[in-house]
C-alpha positions in Angstrom: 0.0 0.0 0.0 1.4 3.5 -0.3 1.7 6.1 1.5 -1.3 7.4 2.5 -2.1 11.2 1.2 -2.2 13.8 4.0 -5.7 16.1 3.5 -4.1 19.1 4.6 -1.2 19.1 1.9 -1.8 22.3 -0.3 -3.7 23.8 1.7 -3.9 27.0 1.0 -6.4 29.5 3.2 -6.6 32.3 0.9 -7.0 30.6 -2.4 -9.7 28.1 -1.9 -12.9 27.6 -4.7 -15.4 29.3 -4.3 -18.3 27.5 -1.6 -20.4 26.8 -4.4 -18.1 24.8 -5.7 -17.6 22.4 -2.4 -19.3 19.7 -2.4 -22.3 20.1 0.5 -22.8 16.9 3.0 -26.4 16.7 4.1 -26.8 16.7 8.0 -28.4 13.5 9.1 -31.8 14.1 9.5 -33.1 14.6 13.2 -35.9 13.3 14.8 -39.0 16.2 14.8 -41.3 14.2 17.5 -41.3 12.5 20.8 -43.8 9.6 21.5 -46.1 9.7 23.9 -44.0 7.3 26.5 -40.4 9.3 25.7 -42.7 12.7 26.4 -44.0 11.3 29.4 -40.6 9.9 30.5 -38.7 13.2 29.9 -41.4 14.9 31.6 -41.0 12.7 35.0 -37.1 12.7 34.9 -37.4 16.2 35.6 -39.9 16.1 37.8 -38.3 13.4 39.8 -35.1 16.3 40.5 -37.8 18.3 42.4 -37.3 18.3 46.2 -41.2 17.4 46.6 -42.3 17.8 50.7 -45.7 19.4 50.7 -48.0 20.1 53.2 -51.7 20.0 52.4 -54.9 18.3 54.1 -55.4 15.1 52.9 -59.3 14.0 52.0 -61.4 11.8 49.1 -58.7 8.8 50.8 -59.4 5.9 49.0 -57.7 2.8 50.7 -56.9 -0.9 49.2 -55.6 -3.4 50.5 -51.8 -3.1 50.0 -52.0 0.8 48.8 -54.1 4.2 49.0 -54.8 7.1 47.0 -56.3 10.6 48.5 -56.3 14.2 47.4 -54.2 16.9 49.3 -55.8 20.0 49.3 -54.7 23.6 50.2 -54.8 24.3 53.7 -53.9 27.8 54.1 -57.8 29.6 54.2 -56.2 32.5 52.7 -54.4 30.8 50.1 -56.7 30.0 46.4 -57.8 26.6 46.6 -55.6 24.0 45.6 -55.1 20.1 45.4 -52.9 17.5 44.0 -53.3 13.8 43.4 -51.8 11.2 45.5 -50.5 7.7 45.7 -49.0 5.8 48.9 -47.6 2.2 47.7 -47.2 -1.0 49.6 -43.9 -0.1 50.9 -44.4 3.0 53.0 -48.8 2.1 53.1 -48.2 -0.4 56.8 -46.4 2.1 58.1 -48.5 5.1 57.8 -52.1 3.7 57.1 -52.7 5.0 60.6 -52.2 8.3 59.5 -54.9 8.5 56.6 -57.2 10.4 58.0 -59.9 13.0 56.2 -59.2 16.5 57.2 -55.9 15.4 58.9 -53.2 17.9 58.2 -49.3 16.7 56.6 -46.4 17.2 55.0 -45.8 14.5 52.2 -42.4 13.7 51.1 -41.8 11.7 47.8 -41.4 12.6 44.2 -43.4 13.8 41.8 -44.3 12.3 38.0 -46.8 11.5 35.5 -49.1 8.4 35.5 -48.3 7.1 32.1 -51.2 5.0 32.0 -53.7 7.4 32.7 -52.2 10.5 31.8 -52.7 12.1 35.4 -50.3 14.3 37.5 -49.5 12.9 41.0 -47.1 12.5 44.4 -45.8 9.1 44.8 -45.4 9.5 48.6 -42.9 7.8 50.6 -43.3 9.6 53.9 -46.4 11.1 55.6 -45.6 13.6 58.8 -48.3 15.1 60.7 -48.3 18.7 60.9 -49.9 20.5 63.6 -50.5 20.4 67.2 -54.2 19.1 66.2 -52.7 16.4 63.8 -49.7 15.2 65.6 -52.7 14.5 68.3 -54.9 12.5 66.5 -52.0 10.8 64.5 -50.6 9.6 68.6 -54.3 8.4 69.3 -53.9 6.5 65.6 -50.9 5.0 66.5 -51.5 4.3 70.1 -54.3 2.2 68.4 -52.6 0.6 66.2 -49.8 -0.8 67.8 -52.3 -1.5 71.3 -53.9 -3.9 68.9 -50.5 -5.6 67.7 -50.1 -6.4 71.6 -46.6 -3.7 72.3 -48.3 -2.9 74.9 -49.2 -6.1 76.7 -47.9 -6.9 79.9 -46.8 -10.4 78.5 -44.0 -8.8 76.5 -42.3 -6.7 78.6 -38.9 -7.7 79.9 -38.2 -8.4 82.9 -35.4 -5.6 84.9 -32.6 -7.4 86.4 -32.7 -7.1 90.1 -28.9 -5.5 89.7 -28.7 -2.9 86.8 -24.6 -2.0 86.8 -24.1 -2.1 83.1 -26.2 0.9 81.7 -26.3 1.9 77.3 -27.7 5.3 78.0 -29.6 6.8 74.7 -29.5 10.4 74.2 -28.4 13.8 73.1 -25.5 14.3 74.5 -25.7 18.8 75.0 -29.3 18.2 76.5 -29.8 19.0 79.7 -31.8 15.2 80.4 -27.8 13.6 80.5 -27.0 15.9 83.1 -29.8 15.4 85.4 -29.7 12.0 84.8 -26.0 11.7 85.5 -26.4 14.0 88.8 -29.7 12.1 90.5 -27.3 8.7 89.9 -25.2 8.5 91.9 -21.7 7.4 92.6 -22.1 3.3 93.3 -20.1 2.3 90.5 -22.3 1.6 87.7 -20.9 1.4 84.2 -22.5 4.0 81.7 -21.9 3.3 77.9 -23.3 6.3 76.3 -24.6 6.5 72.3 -24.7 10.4 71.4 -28.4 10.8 69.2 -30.1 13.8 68.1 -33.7 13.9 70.0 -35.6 15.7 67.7 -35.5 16.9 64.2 -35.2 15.0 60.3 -32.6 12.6 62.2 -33.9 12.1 65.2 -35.3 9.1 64.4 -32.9 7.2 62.4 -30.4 7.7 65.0 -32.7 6.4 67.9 -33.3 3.6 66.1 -29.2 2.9 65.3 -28.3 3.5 69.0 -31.0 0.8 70.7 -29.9 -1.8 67.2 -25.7 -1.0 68.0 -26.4 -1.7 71.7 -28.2 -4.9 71.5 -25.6 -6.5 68.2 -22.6 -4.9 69.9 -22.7 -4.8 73.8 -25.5 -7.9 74.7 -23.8 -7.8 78.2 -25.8 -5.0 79.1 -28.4 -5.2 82.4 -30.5 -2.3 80.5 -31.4 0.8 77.7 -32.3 3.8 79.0 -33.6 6.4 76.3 -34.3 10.0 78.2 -34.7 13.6 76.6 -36.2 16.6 77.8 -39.9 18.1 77.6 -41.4 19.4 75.0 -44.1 20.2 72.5 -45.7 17.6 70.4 -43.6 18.3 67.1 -40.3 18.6 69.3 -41.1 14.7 70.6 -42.6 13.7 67.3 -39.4 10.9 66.9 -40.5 9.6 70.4 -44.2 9.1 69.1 -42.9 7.4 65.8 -43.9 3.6 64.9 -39.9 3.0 63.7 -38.9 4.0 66.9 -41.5 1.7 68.5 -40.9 -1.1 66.8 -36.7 -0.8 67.7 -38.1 -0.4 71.5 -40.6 -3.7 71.2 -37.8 -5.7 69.1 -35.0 -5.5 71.8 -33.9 -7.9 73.3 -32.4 -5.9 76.3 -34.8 -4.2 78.2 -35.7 -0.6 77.7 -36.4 2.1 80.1 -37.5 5.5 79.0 -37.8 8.8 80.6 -39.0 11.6 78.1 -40.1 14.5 79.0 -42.0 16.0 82.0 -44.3 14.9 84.3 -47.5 16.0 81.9 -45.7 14.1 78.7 -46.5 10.6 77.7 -44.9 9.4 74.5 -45.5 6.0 72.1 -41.8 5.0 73.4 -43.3 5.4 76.7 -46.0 2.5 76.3 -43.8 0.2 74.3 -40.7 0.2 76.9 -40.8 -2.5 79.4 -39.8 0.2 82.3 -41.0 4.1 81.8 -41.2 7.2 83.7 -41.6 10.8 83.9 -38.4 12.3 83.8 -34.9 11.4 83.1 -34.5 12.3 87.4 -36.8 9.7 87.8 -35.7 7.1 85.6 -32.0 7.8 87.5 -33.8 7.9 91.0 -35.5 4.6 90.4 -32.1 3.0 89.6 -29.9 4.5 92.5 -33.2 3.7 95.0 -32.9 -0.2 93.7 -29.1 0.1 94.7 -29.2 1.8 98.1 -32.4 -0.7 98.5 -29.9 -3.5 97.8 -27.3 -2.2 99.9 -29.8 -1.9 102.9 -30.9 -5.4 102.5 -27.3 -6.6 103.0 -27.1 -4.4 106.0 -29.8 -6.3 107.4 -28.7 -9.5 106.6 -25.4 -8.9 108.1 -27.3 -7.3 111.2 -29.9 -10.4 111.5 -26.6 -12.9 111.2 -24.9 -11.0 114.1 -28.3 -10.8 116.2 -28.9 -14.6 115.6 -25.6 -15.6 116.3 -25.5 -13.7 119.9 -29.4 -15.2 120.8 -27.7 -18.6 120.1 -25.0 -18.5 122.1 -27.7 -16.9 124.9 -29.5 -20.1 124.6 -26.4 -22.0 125.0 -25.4 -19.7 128.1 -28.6 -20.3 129.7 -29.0 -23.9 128.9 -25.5 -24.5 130.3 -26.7 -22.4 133.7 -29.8 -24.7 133.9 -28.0 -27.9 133.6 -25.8 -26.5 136.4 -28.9 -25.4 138.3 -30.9 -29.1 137.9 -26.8 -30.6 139.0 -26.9 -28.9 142.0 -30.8 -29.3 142.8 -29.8 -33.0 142.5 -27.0 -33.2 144.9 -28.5 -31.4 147.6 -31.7 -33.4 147.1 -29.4 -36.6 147.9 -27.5 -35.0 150.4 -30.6 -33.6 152.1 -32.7 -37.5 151.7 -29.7 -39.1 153.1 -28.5 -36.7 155.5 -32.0 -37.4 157.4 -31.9 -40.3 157.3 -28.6 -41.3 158.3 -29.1 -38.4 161.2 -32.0 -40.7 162.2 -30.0 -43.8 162.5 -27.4 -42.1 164.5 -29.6 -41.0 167.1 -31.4 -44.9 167.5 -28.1 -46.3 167.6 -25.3 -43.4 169.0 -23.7 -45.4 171.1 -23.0 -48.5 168.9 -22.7 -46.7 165.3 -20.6 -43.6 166.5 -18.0 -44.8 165.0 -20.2 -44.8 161.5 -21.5 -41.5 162.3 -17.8 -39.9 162.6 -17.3 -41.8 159.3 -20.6 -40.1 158.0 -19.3 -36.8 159.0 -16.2 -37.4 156.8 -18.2 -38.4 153.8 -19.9 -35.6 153.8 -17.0 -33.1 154.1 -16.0 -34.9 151.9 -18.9 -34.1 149.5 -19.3 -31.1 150.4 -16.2 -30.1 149.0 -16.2 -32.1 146.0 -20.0 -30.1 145.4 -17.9 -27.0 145.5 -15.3 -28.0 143.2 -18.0 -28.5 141.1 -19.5 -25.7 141.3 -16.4 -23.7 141.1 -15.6 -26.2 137.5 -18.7 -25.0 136.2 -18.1 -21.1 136.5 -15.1 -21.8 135.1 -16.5 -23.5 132.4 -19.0 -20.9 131.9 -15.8 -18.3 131.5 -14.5 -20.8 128.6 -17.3 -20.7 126.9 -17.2 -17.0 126.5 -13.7 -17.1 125.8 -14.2 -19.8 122.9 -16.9 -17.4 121.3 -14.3 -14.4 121.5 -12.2 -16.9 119.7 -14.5 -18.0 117.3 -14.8 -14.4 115.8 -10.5 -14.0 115.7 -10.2 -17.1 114.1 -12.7 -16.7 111.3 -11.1 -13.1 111.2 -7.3 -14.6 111.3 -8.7 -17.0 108.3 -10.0 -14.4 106.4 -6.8 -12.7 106.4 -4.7 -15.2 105.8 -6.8 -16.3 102.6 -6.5 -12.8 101.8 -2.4 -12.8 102.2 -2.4 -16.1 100.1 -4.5 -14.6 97.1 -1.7 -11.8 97.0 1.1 -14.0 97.2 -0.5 -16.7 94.8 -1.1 -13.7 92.4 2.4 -12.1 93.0 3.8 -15.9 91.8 1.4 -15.9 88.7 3.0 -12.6 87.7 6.5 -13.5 87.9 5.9 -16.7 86.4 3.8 -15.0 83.4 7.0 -15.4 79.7 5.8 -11.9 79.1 7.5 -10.6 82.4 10.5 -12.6 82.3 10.8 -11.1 78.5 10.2 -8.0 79.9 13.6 -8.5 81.6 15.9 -8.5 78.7 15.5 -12.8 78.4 14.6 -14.1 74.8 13.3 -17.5 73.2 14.6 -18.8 70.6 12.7 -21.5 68.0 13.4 -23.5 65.2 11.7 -23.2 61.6 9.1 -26.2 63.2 8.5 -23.9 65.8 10.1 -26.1 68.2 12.1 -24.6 71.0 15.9 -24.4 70.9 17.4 -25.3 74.5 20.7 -26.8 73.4 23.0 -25.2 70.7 24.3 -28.5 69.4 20.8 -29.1 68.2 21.5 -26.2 65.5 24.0 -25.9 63.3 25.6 -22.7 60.5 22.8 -22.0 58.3 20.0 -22.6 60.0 17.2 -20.5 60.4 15.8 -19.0 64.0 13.2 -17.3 65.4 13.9 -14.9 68.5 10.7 -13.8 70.1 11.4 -10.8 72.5 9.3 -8.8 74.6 8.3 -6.7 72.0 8.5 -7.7 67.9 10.2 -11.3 67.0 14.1 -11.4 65.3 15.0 -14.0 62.3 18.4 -14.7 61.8 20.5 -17.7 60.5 23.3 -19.5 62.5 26.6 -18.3 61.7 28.4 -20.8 64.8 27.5 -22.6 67.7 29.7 -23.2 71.1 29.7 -25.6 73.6 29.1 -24.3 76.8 30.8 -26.6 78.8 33.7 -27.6 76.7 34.1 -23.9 75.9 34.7 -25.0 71.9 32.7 -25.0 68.4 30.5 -27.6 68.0 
């Protein structure tokens, strides 16, 4: 082939035919129409870049079974009348079915297009919001309804509280004032707070609730409780607390929940769902700290009634050991008194003949007489033993305790010195062969091989250049 002809060769700018003479290319010819269906999609591309929230009143609803279309119409009195066409699907309709209520006032979010089918102009809505103090109401009666008949409420399903709470997620914002009452009515008994920073109202309120109870519950299922608090408000300020998302994240945890939103005159959806609520975040903080002291105070008394029935025991001992003595020496003097009569009686019939006896008798019972004493005095002294072995009851258990105590230190100062990180720690390495295999002697090596030298910190390969025998002070 040759070479091939470069078009701008000759070119010359000022000496060019005249354009009558150039041949003329036709443009391709362009498309003068758009179908119906490329019209229509144009027309809802652009539509669809619209940032479509609207608030209207919503009326002529017309609900199926898995999706819903009503009319919103102008709400402003003062405003010409207006309305707009719209359709709620099956993937938003469950959640906000509650909500479709004639005359209730809204804001709708989703996009906006053309119905290609029918030719009609309407909102395909994702998200319904009450707007209002009148239709926030009526849209908490709708959902309190709702969800009282899906059993969230039902004493059945709540969780049970531990009797101990120590391990606390804590759900809230943290530059609210509820974190700092909460954190001041606690308490200082050692309880372990892992706090989730949320926003508590606003577009991401709710999305974050939902995130912090979920991350709590996947993450940390160690945890003895939830508590979600905020501050008071109006009813758009604690709409997120009266959403059914937020429900639903409450009723589907598996650690309990306790809530405190609000003041003493606010009751919230969250409220009703959680398996613990009160009042105020003070309150939810002053039931915890009161099941604390309330546990500490029952130890108290434990320890008290232990003491108090160790000290009527050894009562009873003392005064069953005093009664024995008593019936002893009731018995001896009932003998010496029977026989001391009787004998006496003898001795006078036969004085003369039995003196001797009689002296005898006298003896005997000097005799006894003394040996009653020496019983008498054993028993006090037994008595004085027995307190003695009581006091020495209480040192020994108290000697035990502290020996056990000085054996746990010593046992745990052994475990530390004998832990391979600490005797690293010390400048000592160990050394291992490529099988992993420890290397005690250096004739088992030999110039080439490979090592492994694990330090304190980081690990050391190198290769054997020579070994020496220790003993023999030469190469091996």
């Amino acid at each position: 082939m040759g070479k091939e002809k470069d078009p701008l060769e000759n070119w010359d700018l000022f000496n060019q035919e005249p354009e009558s003479q150039i041949e003329q290319v036709p443009p391709a010819e362009k498309k003068q129409y758009l179908t119906v269906n490329e019209f229509l999609d144009l027309v809802n591309d652009n539509l669809a870049k619209i940032d479509c929230r609207v608030l209207g009143e919503m009326s002529d609803i017309n609900a199926r079974d898995r999706y819903c279309f009503f009319v919103l119409k102008e709400s402003d009195p003062e405003v010409e009348s207006a309305v707009v066409e719209c359709f709620i699907g099956w993937r938003s309709y469950e959640t906000y079915k509650h909500l479709l209520q004639d005359g209730m006032q809204v804001v709708v979010t989703g996009f906006a297009g053309i119905y290609k089918k029918s030719g009609r102009f309407r909102i395909e809505v994702t998200k319904i919001e009450p707007f209002g103090e009148g239709a926030l109401k009526q849209a908490f009666e709708a959902l309190k309804k709702k969800l009282e008949e899906k059993g969230y409420f039902a004493p059945e399903h709540k969780k049970t509280l531990p009797d101990i709470i120590q391990k606390i997620g804590l759900v809230t914002s943290a530059a609210g004032a509820a974190i700092k009452d909460f954190l001041k009515n606690l308490g200082q008994y050692g309880f372990q707070i892992y706090h989730v920073n949320v926003f508590v109202e606003g577009d991401y309120a709710e999305d974050s609730i939902i995130s912090a109870i979920r991350y709590f519950n996947r993450n940390m299922p160690y945890l003895d409780v939830i508590v979600l608090i905020r501050g008071g408000g109006s009813l758009e300020s604690l709409k997120a607390f009266n959403s059914e998302s937020v429900a639903d994240a409450i009723f589907d945890s598996r650690l309990p929940v306790i809530t405190g939103i609000g003041h003493e005159r606010d009751v919230t959806i969250a409220d009703f769902v959680a398996d613990r609520s009160f009042s105020t975040p003070t309150a939810v903080a002053a039931f915890i700290r009161t099941q604390r002291e309330q546990l500490i105070q029952n130890l108290d008394l434990i320890v008290d009634a232990f003491v108090s029935s160790m000290e009527e025991t050894f009562e009873i001992l003392q005064q069953t050991i005093q009664s024995f003595q008593q019936d002893i020496l009731s018995c001896f003097e009932s003998i010496l008194e029977r026989y001391y009569f009787s004998i006496r009686h003898c001795a006078e019939r036969m004085h003369s003949r039995l003196k001797m006896v009689f002296d005898s008798y006298r003896i005997i019972e000097k005799k006894f007489i003394s040996t009653l004493n020496e019983w008498h005095l054993h028993t006090n002294n037994l008595q004085g033993s027995f307190f003695e072995m009581k006091q020495g009851l209480f040192h020994s258990f108290q000697s035990l305790l502290e020996r056990l105590n000085n054996r746990l230190k010593i046992a745990e100062a052994k475990l530390i010195s004998s832990n391979p990180e600490t005797i690293l720690s010390r400048g000592y390495s160990i050394v291992y062969d490529d099988e992993n295999k420890l290397v005690k002697d250096a004739s088992k090596t030999k110039p080439g091989d490979s090592i492994h030298i694990k330090l304190y910190k980081g690990k050391i390969i190198s290769k054997v250049e020579q070994t020496y025998d220790q003993e023999r002070g030469e190469k091996c």
